[in-house]
C-alpha positions in Angstrom: -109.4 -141.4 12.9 -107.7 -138.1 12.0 -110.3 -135.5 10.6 -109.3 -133.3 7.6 -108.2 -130.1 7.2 -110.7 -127.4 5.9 -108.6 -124.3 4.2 -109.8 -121.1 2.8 -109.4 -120.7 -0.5 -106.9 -117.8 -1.1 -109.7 -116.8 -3.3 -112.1 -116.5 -0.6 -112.8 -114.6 2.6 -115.1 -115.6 5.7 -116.4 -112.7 8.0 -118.0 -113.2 11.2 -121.6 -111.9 11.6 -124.3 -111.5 14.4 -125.7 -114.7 12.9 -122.6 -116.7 12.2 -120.5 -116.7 9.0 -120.5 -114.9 5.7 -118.5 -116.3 2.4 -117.3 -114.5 -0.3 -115.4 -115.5 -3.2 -114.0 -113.1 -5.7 -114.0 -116.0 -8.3 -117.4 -115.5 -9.3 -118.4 -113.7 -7.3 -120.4 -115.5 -5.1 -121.8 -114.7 -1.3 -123.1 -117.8 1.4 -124.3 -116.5 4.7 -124.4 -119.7 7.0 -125.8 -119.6 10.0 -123.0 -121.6 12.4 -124.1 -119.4 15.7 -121.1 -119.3 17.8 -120.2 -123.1 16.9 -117.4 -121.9 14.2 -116.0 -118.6 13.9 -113.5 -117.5 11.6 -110.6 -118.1 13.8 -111.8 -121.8 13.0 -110.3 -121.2 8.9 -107.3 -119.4 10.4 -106.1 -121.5 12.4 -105.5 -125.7 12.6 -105.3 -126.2 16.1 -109.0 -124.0 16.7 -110.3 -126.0 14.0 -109.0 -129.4 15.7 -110.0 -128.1 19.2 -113.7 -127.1 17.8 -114.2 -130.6 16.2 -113.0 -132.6 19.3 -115.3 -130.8 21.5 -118.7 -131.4 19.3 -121.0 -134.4 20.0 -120.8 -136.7 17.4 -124.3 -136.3 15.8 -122.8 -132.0 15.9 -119.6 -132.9 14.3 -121.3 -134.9 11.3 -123.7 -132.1 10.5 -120.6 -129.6 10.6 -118.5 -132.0 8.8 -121.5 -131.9 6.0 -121.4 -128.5 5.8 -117.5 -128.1 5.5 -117.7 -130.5 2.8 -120.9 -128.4 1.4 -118.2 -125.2 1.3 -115.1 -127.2 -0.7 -118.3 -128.4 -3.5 -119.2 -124.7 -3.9 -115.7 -123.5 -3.8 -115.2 -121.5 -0.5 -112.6 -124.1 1.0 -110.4 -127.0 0.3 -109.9 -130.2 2.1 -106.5 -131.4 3.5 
C-alpha cells in the first residue's frame, strides 16, 4: 500500500524548533506547536522523497501515530492530503 502525500498548504508555513515543529497559517491566523522531536522536520513538507524515506523507516505502531497526526494537521487546515 502506497501512503499519501501530506502538502503544506500555500497558506501555511512549518518552522523547526528545539522541540519539533511550529504551524502557522495566515488564514486565521492560527499557531500548533507539535512536539515531533527529530522524527519529522520540515524538510519532511518540502520534499516527497524525505517524507517517503521518513515513513518507510518508522515501526509500524510509529507510523500510525504519525499518520494520525498528519491527518490531525489536513482537519485543522495546515496540510492537504495527496
Amino acid at each position: 500500500m502506497n501512503d499519501p502525500a501530506f502538502v503544506l498548504r500555500p497558506t501555511s508555513q512549518v518552522r523547526q524548533e528545539q522541540f519539533g515543529l511550529l504551524f502557522y497559517s495566515s488564514l486565521g491566523p492560527k499557531l500548533l506547536f507539535a512536539e515531533t522531536g527529530s522524527v519529522l522536520t520540515c524538510r519532511f513538507f518540502q520534499e516527497d522523497s524525505v517524507q517517503k524515506k521518513v515513513l518507510a523507516s518508522l515501526p509500524e505502531a510509529q507510523k500510525k501515530i504519525i499518520l494520525t497526526f498528519l491527518r490531525q494537521l489536513v482537519q485543522k487546515g495546515f496540510v492537504y492530503e495527496q
